[in-house]
N, C-alpha and C positions, 0 to 999 in steps of 0.2 A: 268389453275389451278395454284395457287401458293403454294409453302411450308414453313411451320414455321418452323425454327428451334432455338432451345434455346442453348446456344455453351457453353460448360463448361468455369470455371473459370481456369485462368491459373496466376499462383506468380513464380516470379523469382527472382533472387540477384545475380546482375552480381560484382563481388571484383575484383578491379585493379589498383594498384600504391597507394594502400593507400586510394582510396578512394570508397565509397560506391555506386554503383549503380542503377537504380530506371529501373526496366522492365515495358516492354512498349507493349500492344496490343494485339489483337485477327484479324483476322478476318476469315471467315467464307464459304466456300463452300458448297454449294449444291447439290442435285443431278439437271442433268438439267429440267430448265423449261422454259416456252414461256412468257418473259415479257418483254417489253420496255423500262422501267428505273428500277432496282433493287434499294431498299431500305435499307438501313442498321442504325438500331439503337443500342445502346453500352454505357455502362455509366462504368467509372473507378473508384476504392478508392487507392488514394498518400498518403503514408505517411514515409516518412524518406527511408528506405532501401528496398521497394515495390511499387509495383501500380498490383491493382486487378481488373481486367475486368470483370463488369456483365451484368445483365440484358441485354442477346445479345439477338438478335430474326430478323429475315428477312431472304431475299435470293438474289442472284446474280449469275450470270456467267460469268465464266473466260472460253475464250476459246481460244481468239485472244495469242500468244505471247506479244503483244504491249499492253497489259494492265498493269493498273500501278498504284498501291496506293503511295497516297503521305500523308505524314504528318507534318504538321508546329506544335511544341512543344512550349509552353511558356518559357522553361529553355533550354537554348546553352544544343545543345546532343553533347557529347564528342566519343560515340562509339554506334556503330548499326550494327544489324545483323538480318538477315531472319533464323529463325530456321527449316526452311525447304528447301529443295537440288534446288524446282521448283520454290525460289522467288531468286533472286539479285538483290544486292544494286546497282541501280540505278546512284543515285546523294546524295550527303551530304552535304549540307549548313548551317554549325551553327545550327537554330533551324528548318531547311525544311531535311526531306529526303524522299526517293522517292524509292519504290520497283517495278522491272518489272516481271512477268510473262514469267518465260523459258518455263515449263513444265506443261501442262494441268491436272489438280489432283483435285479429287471431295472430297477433304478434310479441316477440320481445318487447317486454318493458323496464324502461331503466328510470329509477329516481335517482338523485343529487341530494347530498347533504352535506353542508360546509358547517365546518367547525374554523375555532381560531385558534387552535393549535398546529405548532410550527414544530414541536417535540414529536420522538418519538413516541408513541402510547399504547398501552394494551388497551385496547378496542373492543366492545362489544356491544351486541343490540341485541333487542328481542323484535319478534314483528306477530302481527295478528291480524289475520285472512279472513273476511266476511265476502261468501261468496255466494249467490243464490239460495241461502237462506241455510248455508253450513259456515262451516268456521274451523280453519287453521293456525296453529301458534306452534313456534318454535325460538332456538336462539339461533342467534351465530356467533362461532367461535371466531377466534382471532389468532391470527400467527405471522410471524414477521415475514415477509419475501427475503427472496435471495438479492448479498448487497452489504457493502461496506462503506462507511463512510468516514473521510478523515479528513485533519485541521491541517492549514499552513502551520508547520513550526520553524522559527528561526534561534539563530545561537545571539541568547542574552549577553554574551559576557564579551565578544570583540565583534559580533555584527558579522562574522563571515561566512556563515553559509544556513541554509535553509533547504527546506523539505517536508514533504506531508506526513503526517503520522497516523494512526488510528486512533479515535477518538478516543479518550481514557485509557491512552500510552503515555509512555514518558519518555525524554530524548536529552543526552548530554553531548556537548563538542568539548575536549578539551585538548587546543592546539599547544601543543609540546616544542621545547626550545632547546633541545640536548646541547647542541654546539651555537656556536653565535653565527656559523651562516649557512645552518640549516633548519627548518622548519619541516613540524609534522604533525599526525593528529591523532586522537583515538574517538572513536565515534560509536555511542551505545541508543540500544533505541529498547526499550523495554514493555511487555502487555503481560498478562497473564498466563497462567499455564506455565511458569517460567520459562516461558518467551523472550530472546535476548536478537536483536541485530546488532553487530560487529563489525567495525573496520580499525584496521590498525594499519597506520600507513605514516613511516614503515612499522616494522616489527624488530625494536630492537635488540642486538646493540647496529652499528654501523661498520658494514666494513671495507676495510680498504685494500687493492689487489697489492699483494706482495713486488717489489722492485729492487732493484740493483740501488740506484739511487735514493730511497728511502732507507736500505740496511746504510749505506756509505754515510747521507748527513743526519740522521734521523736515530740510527741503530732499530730500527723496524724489519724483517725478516721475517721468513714464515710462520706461523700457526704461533704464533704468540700479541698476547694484548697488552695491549697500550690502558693502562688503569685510567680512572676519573680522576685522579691524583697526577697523573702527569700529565693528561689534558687541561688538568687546568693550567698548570705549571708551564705548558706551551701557550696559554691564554685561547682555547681553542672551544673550552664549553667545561661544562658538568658531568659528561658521562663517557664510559671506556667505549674504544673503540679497538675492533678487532679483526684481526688481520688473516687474512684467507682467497684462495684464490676461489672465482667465481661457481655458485653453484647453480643446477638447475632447481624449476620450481622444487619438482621431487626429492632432491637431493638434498635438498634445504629445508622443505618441511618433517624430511625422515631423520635428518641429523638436527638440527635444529631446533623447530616449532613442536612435532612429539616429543620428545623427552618431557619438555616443560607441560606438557597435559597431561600426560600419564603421571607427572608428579603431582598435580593440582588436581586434578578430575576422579572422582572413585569410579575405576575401572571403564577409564577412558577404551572404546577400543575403535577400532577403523575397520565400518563394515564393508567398503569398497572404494579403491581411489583410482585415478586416471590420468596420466598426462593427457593434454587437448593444447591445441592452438587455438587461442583465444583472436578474433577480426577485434581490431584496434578501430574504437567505437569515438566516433568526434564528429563535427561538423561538417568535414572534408569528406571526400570520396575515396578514403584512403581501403588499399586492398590486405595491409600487411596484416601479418599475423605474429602476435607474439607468444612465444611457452607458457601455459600455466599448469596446474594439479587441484583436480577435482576430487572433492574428498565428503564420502559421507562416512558419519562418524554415529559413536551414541554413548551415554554413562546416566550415570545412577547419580540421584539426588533425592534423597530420604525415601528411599523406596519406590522413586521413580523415575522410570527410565525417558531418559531426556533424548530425543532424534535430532541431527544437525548436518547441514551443509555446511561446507568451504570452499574457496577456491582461495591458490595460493600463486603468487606470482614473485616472479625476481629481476630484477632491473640492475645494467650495469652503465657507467658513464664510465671514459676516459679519455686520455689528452695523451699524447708519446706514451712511454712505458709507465705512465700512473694513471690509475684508477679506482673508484669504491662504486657500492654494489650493494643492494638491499633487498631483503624479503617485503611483503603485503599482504593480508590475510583478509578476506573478506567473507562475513559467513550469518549464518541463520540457524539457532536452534530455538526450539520449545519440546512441551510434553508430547511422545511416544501417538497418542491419541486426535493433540490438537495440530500435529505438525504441518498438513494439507493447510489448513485455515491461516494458520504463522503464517504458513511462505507466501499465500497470494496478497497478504496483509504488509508482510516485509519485504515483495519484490518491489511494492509503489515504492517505498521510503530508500530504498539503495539506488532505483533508478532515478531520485529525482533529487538523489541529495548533491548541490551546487554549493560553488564555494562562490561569493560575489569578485566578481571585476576590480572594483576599486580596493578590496581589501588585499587580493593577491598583488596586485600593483605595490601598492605600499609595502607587505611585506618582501616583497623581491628584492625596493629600492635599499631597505636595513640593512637586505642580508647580502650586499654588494657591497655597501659600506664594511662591513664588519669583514666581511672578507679581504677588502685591501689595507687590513689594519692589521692581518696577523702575518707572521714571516717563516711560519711553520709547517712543516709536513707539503714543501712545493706549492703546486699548483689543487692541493687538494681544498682547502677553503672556497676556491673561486667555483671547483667542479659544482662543490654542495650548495652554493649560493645558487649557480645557476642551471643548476637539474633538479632542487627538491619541489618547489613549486611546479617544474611542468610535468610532475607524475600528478601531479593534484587533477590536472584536465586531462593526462591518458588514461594513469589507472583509474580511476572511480569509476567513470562509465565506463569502462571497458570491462574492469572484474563487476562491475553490478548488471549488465547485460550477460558476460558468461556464468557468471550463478543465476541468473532468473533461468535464460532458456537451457542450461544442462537438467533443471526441470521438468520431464516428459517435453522435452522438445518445445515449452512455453513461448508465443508468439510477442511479442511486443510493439507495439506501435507509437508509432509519434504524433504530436498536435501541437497545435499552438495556443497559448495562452495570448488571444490579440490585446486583450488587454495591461498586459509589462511587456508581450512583444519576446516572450520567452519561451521554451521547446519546454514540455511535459513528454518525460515518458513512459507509458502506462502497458501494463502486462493484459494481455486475454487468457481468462478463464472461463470458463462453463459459467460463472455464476457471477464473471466480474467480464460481460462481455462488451458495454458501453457506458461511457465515465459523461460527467458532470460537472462543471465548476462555476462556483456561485460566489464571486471575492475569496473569501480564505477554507470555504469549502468544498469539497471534491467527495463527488459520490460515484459508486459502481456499482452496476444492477444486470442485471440481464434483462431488463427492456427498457426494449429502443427510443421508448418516447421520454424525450424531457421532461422530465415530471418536477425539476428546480427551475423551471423559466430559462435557464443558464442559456446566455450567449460569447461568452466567452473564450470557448474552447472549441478549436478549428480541427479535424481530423487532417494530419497532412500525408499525402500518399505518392 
């Protein structure tokens, strides 16, 4: 008669001298039975500071003391240990070690093998079963767990704002100065698959709400633009500004934002879009909701078809009968195939991308100056100085929380980074259900146990 048995999973992190550990093995006791060669199959998943042993199943008997598993490692083992009283370490040879059998016990057995690698690695090992006078060999394969992991990146060129990326991405900020007192930014985050994360904030040109007293000192009047040429000429910036009374999101990306895709994009098209009210995501306990437009999208790029989210929103400021008003585009695309993988990759990097305190500071102080320095177009310089920086702390998180969860209803949760004393906020997936952070490292796995030592990061509820 023989018996199956199926051996729990066992993770471990051995830490020592600095350097990270990689646990090593199962195997497996029976109760007894009557067989000639015992069989043992096992498959492990290695990656950086684990190795997890599954799909056990077979039987064997130990009964002889002289039995003795051995294991050759593809990676130099630096340190080994039998977790139980009935196995000792034999022999250790660089990548060979060898357990014998003191004490006869009809249990789960686990060995330990620490390596000094702190990289991910393809992993593998062979092992060889001397058992009551038969003998078992086999490998085990290796394959990565479910798990993402990504770097602090912040903006090289003025220091203002930062956020995680995925490891071997790439990230640009480049904050934009169309008028002198107003600021804005465009923000690209790049992987593979051509994989692209987006924010354009605003989306220009700028526009201003049509008035009585703009046509009177200005000659400004409906549906018509003011060129770069005579903004400058009013000493007001470098780029045209256009005149139009307020749109909603939709109306705005349908007149607006599409044309300029369907012009750019091969055969851009809009597989399904949506107005939503978007909850206005900040610090406070605020209840409002503001308009936006959800949009999945898709086009062709050399024969392949690229899948994409959007969400678009529009923002108006005004003082008496003047006012301007802007679009924001916030979105996600990659390859037709990779696109599940993109967004749980690119929801970390839109929720967490922050502009710093002291950099909004200073630029706000500029662009008050420079606004009481022009005598043009009213009260509109002061509006831009002092509403383009606070879309910086409504929209970002607010459209980077309503594109994560218009994602099958995607959960998001908040923690604390105790150490800067600052709010991480991290999406749950199937496969990115508990996060990690280790100084400018941040990992998500689907299991629970700290496997970076990381004490860091505080779940806040």
């Amino acid at each position: 008669m023989l018996n199956l048995i199926i051996v729990q999973v066992d993770r471990y992190l051995l830490i020592r001298y600095g350097w990270l550990a990689c646990c090593m093995l199962l195997l497996l006791l029976s109760s007894s039975i009557s067989v000639n060669k015992p069989k043992i199959e096992y498959a492990e998943a290695q990656r950086a500071e684990q190795t997890i042993t599954f799909l056990q199943a077979g039987s064997a008997i130990f009964e002889n003391q002289s039995d003795m598993m051995t294991v050759t490692s593809s990676i130099p083992v630096e340190e080994l240990a039998a977790r139980d009283d009935w196995w000792k370490v034999k022999s250790a040879e660089s990548s060979t070690v060898a357990f014998m059998l003191v004490e006869n016990m009809d249990e789960l057995s686990k060995f330990l093998m620490g390596t000094n690698s702190n990289e991910d690695i393809i992993y593998s090992s062979s092992y060889q079963l001397a058992s009551n006078n038969t003998g078992d060999s086999g490998r085990i394969e290796s394959q990565a767990p479910n798990g993402s992991r990504f770097v602090k990146w912040a903006d090289s060129k003025e220091k203002a704002a930062t956020t995680f990326i995925p490891e071997g991405w790439s990230a640009d900020l480049q904050i934009i100065r169309p008028y002198k007192s107003m600021t804005g930014f465009v923000f690209f985050a790049r992987g593979d698959e051509n994989t692209l994360v987006y924010v354009f904030q605003p989306f220009m040109p700028l526009y201003i709400l049509p008035s009585g007293s703009l046509c009177e000192t200005d000659s400004i009047c409906f549906s018509s633009i003011i060129s770069a040429e005579k903004v400058r000429e009013m000493s007001l910036g470098n780029a045209p500004i256009a005149v139009s009374n307020f749109k909603t999101p939709e109306q705005y990306f349908t007149s607006e934002v599409l044309p300029i895709l369907t012009r750019n994009l091969n055969a851009y098209t809009v597989d399904s879009a949506e107005s939503v009210y978007a909850p206005i995501y900040g610090d406070g306990n605020s209840t409002d909701l503001v308009p936006a437009y959800d949009v999945d999208y898709n086009f062709n790029v050399e024969n392949k078809k690229i899948s994409g989210k959007a969400t678009v929103f529009t923002r108006n400021y005004t003082t008496g009968d003047t006012g301007i008003w802007n679009g924001f585009v916030v979105g996600i695309e990659s390859s037709e195939n990779n696109f599940d993988k993109a967004f749980q990759q690119a929801a970390v990097i839109l929720l967490n991308l922050q502009f710093e305190e002291q950099w909004l500071n200073s630029e706000r102080n500029v662009l008050l100056e420079n606004a009481n320095t022009s005598q043009a177009l009213s009260v509109i310089p002061e509006l831009m100085a002092n509403s383009t920086l606070d879309d910086f702390y409504l929209i970002i998180p607010t459209a980077a929380h309503q594109l994560v969860t218009s994602q099958n209803n995607t959960m998001v949760a908040d923690y604390l980074d105790k150490d800067s004393g600052k709010k991480l906020h991290l999406p749950l997936f199937p496969e990115l259900q508990y996060w990690y952070l280790n100084g400018d490292q941040l990992v998500g796995r689907d299991l629970i146990r700290d496997l970076m030592n990381a004490s860091s990061l505080e779940p806040l509820f």
